[in-house]
C-alpha positions as CSV (number, residue, x, y, z in Angstrom):
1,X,-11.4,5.7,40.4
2,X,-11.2,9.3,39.5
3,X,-9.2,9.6,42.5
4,X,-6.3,7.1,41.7
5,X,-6.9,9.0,37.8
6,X,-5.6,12.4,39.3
7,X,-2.8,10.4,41.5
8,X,-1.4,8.6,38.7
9,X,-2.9,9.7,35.2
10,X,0.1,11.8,34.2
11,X,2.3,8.6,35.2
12,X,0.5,7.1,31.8
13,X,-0.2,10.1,29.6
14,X,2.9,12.4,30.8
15,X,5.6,9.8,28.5
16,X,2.9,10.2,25.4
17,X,2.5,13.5,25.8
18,X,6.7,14.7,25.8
19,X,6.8,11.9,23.1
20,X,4.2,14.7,20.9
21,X,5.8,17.6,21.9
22,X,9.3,16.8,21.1
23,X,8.1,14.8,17.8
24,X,5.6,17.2,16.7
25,X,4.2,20.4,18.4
26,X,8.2,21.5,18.9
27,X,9.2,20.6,15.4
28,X,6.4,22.3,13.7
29,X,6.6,25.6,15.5
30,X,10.1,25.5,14.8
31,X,9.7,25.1,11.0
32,X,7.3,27.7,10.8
33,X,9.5,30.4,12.4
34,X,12.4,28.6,9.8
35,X,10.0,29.6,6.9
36,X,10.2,32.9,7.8
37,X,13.9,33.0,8.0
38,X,17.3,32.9,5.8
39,X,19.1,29.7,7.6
40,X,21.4,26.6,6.4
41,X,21.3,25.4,10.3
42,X,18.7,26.2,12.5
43,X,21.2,28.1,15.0
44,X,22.2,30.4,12.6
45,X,18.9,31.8,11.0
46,X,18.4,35.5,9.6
47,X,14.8,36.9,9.9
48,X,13.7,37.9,6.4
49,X,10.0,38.0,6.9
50,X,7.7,37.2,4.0
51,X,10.5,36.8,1.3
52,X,10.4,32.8,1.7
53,X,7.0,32.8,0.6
54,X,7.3,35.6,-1.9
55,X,9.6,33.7,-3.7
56,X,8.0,30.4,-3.2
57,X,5.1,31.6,-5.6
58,X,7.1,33.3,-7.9
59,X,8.3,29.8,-8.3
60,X,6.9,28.3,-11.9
61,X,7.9,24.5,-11.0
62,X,6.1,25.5,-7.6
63,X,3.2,26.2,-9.6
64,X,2.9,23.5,-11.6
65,X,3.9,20.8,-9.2
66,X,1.0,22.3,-6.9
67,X,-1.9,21.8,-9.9
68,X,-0.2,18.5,-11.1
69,X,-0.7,17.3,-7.3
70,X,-4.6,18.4,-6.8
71,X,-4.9,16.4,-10.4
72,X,-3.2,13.0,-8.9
73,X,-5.1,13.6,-5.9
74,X,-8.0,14.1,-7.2
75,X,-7.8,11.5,-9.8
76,X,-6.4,8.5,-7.5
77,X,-9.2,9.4,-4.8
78,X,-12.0,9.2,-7.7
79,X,-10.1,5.8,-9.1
80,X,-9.1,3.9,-5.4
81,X,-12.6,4.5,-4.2
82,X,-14.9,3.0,-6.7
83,X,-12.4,0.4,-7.6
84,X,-12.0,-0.7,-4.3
85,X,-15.6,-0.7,-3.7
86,X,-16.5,-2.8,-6.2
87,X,-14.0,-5.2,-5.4
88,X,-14.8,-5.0,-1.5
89,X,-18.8,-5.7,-2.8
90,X,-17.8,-8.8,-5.1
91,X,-15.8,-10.3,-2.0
92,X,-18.6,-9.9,0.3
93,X,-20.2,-12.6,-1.5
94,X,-20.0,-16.2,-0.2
95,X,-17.7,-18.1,-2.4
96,X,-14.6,-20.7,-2.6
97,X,-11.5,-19.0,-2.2
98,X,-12.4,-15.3,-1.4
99,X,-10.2,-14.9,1.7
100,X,-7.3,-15.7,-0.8
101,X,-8.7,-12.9,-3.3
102,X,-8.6,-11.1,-0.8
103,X,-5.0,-11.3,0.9
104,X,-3.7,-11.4,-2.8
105,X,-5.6,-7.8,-3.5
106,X,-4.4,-6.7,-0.5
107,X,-0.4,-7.5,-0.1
108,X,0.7,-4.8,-3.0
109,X,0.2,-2.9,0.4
110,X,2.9,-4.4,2.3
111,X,5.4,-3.4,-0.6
112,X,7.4,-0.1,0.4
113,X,6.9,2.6,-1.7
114,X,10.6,3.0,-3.3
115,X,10.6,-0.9,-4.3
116,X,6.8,-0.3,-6.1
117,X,8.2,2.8,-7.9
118,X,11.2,0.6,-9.3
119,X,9.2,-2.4,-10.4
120,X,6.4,-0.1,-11.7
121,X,9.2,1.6,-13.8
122,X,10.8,-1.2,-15.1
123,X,6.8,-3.1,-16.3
124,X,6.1,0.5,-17.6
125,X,9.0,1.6,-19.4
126,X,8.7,-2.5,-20.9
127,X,5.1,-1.7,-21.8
128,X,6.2,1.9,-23.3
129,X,9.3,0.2,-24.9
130,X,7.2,-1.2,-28.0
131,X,6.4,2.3,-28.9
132,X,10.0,3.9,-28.1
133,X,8.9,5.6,-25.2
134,X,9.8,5.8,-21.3
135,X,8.0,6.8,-18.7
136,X,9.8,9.9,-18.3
137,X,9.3,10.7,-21.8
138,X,6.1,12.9,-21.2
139,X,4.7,14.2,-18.2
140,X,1.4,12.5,-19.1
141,X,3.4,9.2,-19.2
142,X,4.5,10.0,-15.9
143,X,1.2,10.7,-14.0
144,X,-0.7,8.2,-15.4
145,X,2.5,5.9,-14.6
146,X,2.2,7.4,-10.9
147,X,-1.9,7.0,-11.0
148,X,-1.6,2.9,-11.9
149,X,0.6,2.3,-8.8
150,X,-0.9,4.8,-6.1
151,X,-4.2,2.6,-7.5
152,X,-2.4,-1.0,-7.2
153,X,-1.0,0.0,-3.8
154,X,-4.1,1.3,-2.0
155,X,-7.2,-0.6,-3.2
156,X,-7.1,-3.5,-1.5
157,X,-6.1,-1.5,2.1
158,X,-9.3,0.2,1.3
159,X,-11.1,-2.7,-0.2
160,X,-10.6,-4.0,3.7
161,X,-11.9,-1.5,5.1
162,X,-14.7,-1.2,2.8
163,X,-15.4,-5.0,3.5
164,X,-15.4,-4.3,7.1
165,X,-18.7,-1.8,6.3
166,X,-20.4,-4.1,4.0
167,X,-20.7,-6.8,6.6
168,X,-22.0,-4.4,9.4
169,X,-24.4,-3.9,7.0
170,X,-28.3,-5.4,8.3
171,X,-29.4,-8.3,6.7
172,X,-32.6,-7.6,7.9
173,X,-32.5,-4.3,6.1
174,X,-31.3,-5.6,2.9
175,X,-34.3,-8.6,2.7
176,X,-37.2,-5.5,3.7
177,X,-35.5,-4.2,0.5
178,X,-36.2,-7.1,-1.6
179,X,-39.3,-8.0,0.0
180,X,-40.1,-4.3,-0.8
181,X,-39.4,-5.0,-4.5
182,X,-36.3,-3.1,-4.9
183,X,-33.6,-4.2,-7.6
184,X,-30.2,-5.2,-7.1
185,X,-29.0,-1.3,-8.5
186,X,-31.8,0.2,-6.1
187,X,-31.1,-1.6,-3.0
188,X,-27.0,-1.1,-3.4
189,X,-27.8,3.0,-3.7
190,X,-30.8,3.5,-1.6
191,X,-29.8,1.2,1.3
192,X,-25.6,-0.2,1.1
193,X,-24.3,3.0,0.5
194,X,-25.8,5.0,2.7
195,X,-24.7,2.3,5.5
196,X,-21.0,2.4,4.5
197,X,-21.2,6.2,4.4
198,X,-18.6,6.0,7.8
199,X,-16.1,3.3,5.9
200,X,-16.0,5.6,2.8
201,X,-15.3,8.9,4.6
202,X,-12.3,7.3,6.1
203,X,-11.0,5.5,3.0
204,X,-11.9,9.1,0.9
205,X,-9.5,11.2,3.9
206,X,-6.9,8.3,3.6
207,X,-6.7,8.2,-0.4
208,X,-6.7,12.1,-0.4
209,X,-4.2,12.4,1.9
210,X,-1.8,10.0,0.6
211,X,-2.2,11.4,-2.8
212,X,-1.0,14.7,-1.1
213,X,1.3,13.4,0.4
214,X,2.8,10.7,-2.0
215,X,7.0,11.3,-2.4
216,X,8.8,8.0,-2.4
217,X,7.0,6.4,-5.6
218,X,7.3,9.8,-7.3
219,X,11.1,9.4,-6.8
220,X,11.3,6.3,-7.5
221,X,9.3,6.3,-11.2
222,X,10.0,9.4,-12.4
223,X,12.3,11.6,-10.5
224,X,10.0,14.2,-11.8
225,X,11.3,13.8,-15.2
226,X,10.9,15.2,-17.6
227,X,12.6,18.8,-16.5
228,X,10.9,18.1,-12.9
229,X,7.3,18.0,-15.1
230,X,5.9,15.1,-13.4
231,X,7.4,16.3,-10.0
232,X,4.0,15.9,-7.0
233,X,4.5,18.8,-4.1
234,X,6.6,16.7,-1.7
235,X,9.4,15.5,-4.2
236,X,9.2,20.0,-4.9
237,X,9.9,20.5,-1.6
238,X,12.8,17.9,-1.2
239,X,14.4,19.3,-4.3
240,X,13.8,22.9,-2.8
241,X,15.3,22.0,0.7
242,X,18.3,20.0,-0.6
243,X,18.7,20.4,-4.2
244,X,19.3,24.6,-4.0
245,X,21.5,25.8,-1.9
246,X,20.4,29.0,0.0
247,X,16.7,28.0,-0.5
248,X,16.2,26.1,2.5
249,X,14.3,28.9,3.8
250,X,11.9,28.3,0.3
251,X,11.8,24.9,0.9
252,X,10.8,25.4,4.3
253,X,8.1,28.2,3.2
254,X,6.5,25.6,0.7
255,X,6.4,22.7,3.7
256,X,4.1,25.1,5.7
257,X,2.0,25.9,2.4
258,X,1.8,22.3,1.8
259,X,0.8,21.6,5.4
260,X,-2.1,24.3,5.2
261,X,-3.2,22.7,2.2
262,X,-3.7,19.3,3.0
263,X,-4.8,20.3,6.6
264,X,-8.1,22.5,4.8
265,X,-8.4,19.8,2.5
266,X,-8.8,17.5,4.5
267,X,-10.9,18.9,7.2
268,X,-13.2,19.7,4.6
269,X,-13.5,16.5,3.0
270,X,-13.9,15.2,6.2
271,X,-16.9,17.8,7.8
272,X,-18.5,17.4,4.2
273,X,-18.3,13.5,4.4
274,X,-19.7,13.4,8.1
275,X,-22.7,16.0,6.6
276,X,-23.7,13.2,4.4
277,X,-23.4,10.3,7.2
278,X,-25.5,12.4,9.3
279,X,-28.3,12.8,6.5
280,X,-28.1,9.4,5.2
């Protein structure tokens, strides 16, 4: 075996690994040496050193796209995560018609993002309408806007996954519990939780992640409207990269800063969340 593994391994891994080179180790090398350039093609680039980033944080919108960002993030991770839990623990429970809960929970999932951000603008703006408002009225209306439809989209892909821990959960644990005399509320925090403690580290990297990450539903809703107020880091960078001319360099500057960002982020959600596996 380890024999016909040296003969022929590369034969399997050789294809998967040029497909990551060329789609991701090439490409991100490339961009960081871009952010430290002047460029509006990538054969024509002038060195200017740290200027990129210099002027990337002298950048107000920069600034307050950044904080507006860890608030989504942080509020859509909080939300998703307990929603989707409760959900997940109601739907572990024999009764008719759960699997059909279930898939109806969970197909706002299978809508792309662009077509959620238009029909959540036009229920919104309908909502907001009996007050004279629109969701790019206020950069309030906007997150919260952008926080109901990051939530309707990824609770009930978590709310599987959740599912998924819930059932590899003992029985045998659960009735000592009872036996034991433990309530409904003690067993779910004392025992449940601490068992799912592997299906809510992944859904906590996912939600963070994503609320990083988010760009086509912020496009879509707001646009970043009003006066780029309610505009998440990755709609910033677009605009940056494609909106200014002469501040591609910036743009690309604020892509590695982003990267970084989400990269410590969510390594240190992750170690943190394996900690409390390993104790529990």
């Amino acid at each position: 075996m380890k024999k016909s593994l040296r003969r022929w391994g590369w034969l399997f891994t050789g294809p998967v690994l040029a497909a990551f080179m060329i789609g991701f180790i090439v490409p991100f090398v490339l961009g960081v040496y871009l952010s430290f350039t002047e460029f509006r093609t990538v054969t024509k680039a002038e060195w200017v050193g740290f200027d990129n980033y210099i002027k990337m944080w002298g950048d107000d919108v920069f600034l307050h796209s950044l904080w507006y960002t860890a608030a989504f993030a942080i509020v859509t991770t909080i939300l998703i995560n307990v929603l989707a839990f409760i959900v997940a623990y109601l739907l572990v429970k024999t009764f008719r018609g759960k699997n059909i809960f279930r898939s109806v929970f969970f197909m706002p999932n299978l809508i792309g993002g662009i077509v959620l951000g238009y029909i959540w603008l036009l229920l919104l703006n309908g909502i907001l309408g009996f007050w004279a408002r629109s969701i790019t009225y206020d950069e309030s209306y906007g997150f919260w806007g952008m926080v109901i439809l990051m939530c309707w989209q990824q609770i009930g892909y978590m709310m599987v996954i959740y599912i998924a821990g819930l059932q590899s959960v003992p029985t045998e644990l659960l009735e000592a519990a009872e036996v034991d005399g433990a309530n409904k509320r003690r067993t779910l925090f004392s025992v449940t939780i601490p068992l799912v403690m592997p299906a809510i580290t992944v859904c906590t990297f996912l939600t963070i992640t994503n609320g990083f990450k988010m760009f086509d539903q912020n496009l879509a809703l707001t646009n970043g409207a009003p006066s780029r107020l309610s505009e998440l880091l990755a709609l910033n960078i677009f605009n940056t990269f494609y909106g200014r001319p002469g501040f591609e360099g910036v743009g690309q500057a604020k892509a590695v800063v982003f990267l970084i960002i989400v990269a410590g982020i969510a390594l240190f959600q992750n170690w943190y969340a394996r900690s409390k596996e390993t104790a529990a």
